[in-house]
C-alpha positions in Angstrom: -20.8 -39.5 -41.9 -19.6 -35.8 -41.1 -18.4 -35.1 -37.5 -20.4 -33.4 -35.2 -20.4 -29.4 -35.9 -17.9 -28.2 -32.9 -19.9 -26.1 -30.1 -18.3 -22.5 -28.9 -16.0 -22.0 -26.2 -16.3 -20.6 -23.1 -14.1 -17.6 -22.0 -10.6 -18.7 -20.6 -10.9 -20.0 -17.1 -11.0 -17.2 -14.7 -10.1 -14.5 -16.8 -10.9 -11.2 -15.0 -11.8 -7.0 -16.3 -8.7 -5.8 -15.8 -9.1 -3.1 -13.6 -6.2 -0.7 -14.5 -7.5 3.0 -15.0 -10.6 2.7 -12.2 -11.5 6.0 -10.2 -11.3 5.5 -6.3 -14.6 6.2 -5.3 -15.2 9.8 -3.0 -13.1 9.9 0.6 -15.2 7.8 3.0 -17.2 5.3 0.5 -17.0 2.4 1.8 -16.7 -0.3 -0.9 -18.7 -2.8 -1.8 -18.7 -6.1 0.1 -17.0 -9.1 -1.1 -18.0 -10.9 -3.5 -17.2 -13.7 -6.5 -16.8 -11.8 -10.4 -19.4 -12.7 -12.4 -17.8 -14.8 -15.4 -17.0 -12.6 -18.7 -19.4 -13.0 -20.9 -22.4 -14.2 -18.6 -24.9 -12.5 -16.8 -24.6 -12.0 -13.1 -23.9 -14.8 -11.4 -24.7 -17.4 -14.3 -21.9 -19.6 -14.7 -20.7 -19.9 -18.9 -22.1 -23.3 -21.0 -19.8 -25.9 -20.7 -18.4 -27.9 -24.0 -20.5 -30.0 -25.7 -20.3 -33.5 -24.1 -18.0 -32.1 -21.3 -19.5 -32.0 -17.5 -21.0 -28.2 -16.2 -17.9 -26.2 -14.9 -17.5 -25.7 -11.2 -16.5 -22.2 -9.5 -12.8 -21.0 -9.6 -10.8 -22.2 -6.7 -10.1 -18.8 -4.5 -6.6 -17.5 -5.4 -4.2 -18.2 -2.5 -2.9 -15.6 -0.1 0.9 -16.0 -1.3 0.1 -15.6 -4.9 -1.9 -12.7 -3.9 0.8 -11.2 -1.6 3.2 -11.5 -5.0 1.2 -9.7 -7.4 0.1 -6.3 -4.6 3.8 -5.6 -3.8 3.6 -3.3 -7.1 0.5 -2.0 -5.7 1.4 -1.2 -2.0 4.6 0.6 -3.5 2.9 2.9 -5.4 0.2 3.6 -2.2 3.4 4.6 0.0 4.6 6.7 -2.6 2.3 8.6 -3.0 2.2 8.8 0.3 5.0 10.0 1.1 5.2 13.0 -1.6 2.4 15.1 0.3 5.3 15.0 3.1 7.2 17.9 0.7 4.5 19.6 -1.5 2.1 20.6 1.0 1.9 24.0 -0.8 2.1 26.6 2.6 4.3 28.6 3.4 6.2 28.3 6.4 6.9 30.5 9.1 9.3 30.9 11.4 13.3 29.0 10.8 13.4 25.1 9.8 14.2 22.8 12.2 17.8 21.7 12.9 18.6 18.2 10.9 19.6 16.2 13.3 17.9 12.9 12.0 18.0 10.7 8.9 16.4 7.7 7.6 18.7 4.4 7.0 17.7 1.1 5.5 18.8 -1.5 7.8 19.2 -5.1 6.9 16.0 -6.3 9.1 13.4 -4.5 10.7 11.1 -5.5 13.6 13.8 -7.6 15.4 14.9 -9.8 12.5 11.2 -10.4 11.3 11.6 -8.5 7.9 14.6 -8.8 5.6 15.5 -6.5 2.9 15.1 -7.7 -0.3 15.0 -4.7 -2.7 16.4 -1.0 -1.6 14.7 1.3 -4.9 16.1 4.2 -3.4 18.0 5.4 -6.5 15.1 4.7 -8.5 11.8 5.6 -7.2 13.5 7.9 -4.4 15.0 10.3 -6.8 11.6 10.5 -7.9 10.5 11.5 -4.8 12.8 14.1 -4.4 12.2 15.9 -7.4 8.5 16.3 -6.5 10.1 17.3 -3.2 12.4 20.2 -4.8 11.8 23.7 -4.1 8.7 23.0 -1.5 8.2 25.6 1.1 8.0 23.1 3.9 10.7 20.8 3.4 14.3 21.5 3.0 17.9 19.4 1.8 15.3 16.4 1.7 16.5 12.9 0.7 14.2 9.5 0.3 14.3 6.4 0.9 12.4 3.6 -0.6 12.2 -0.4 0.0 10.7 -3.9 0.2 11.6 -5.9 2.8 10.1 -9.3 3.0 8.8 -12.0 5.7 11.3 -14.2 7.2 13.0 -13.8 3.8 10.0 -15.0 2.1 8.0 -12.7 -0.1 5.4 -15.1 -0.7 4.2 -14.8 3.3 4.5 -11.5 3.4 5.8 -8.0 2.7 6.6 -4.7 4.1 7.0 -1.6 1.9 8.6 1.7 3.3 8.7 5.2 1.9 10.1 7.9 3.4 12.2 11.2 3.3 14.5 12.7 5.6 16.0 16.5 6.4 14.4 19.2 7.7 10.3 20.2 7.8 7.5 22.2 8.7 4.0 21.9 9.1 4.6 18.2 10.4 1.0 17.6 11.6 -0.5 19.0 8.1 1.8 16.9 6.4 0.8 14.0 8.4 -2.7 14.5 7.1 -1.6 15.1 3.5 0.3 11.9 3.2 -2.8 9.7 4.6 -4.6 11.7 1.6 -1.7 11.0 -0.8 -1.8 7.3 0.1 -5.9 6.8 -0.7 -5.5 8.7 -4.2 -3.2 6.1 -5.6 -4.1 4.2 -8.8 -7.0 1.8 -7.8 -7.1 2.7 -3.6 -10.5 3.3 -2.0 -10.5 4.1 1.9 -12.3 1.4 4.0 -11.4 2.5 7.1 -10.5 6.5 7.4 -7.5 8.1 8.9 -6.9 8.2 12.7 -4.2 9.3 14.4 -2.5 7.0 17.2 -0.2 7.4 20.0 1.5 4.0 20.6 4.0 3.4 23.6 7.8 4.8 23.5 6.4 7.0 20.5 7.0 10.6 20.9 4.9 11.6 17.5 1.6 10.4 16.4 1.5 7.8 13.8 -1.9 8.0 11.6 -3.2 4.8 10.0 -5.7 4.2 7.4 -7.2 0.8 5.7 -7.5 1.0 1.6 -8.4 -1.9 -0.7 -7.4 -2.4 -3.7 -8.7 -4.2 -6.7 -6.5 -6.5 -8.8 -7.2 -9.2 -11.3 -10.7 -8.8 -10.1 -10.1 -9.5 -6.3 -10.0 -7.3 -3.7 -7.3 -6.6 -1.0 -7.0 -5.0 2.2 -3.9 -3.1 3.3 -3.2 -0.8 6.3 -1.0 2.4 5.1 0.4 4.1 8.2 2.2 7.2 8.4 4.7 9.4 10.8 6.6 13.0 10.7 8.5 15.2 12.7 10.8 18.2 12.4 13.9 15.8 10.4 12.1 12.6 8.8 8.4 11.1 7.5 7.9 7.7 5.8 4.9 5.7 5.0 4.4 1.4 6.3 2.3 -0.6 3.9 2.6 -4.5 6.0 0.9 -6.9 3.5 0.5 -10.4 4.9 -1.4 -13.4 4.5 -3.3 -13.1 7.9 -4.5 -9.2 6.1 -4.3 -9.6 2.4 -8.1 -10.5 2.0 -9.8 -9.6 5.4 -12.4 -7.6 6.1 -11.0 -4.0 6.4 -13.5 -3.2 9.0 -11.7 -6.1 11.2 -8.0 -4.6 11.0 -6.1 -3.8 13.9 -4.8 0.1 13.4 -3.6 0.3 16.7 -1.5 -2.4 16.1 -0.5 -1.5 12.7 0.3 2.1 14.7 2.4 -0.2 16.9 4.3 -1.8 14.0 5.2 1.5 12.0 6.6 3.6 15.1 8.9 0.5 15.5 9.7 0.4 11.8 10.4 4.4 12.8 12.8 3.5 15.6 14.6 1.0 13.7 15.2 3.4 10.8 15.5 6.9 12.3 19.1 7.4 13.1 21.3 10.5 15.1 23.3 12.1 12.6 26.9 12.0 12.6 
């Protein structure tokens, strides 16, 4: 007696769209709530056919927050980046002398009082990027970036903290503020939940402007708060991922204590020259 004909197979288990090459949506849209993927192949919501003689498949398990954390840090890099490159190619003319450089940016060991620990300094790599966008702008001048990941207690898997930043000497600081916030929202796959705001935290003598974006990755989303600072010698962005953010509500997120965080990341890194 022939076997049983063999029945189709569903999709591989959890296998998302990938989402590489999506338009943020216009400044200000808030995106859509969360939600489960529908399952490729199946309508909305309709789970696929299990295997003949095998039991109905139940939903995915949700992805955990460290493997999550792992697989954004490529993602938050790029946000800060981008960032960080409106700091130099803000496209006016400036008036008047530059300011005197009497700051720079260092990359110190730990930041936040031993919380964070540096784990990867890309500042040959993506920085000289940076400063060839930077080269020739009419605000900036003898500009030099900085770029790195440091990582939570040594643990990248709880958490990670991605700086961007240039130092030397600049005009239009508060324009350039702005620009990088706008630089941060227009990298690939970053929608702004929450809009730009500038804050004023304590022993801060510049406003630091903070923004939540979500991003969209292996079909689930994630919530980061990009802040931003600049003054006449230095400007970086802070992208803090953790697990207690990575998939909240953007609308819940702290910015004034995200504000808080990035004008100490600012103090620890903004050093007197000479």
């Amino acid at each position: 007696m022939p076997p049983p004909p063999q029945q189709p197979q569903p999709n591989p288990y959890g296998q998302q769209p990938n989402p590489y090459g999506q338009q943020p949506t216009p400044y200000g849209q808030q995106p859509a709530p969360y939600g489960q993927q529908p399952y490729p192949g199946a309508p909305f919501g309709q789970q696929p056919q299990a295997p003949w003689g095998a039991p109905p498949m139940g939903p995915p398990p949700k992805k955990s927050r460290t493997g999550l954390i792992l697989g954004i840090v490529g993602g938050a890099l790029v946000l800060v980046i981008a960032a960080v490159v409106g700091l130099g190619v803000i496209g006016q003319k400036a008036v008047g002398g530059f300011p005197k450089a009497e700051y720079r940016l260092t990359l110190p060991k730990t930041l936040l009082s031993n919380k964070y620990q540096l784990t990867k300094d890309l500042s040959d790599s993506k920085g000289a990027a940076i400063e060839k966008e930077a080269d020739g702008a009419w605000d900036a001048k003898d500009t030099k970036a900085v770029v790195a990941q440091y990582s939570l207690g040594g643990d990248d898997t709880k958490g990670v903290l991605v700086v961007s930043g240039m130092y030397g000497r600049f005009k239009n600081t508060g324009l350039a503020r702005r620009s990088m916030m706008e630089g941060a929202s227009e990298g690939a796959g970053a929608v702004i939940a929450v809009k730009a705001r500038d804050f004023h935290p304590a022993g801060s003598d510049v406003p630091i402007a903070c923004e939540v974006l979500t991003q969209t990755q292996a079909g689930t989303r994630t919530t980061m708060p990009v802040c931003a600072w600049t003054d006449g010698n230095t400007g970086a962005s802070v992208a803090e991922v953790t697990e207690a953010t990575v998939l909240k509500d953007p609308a819940t997120i702290d910015l004034a204590a995200a504000a808080e965080t990035a004008a100490k990341v600012r103090a620890d890194m903004r050093k007197p020259i000479g």
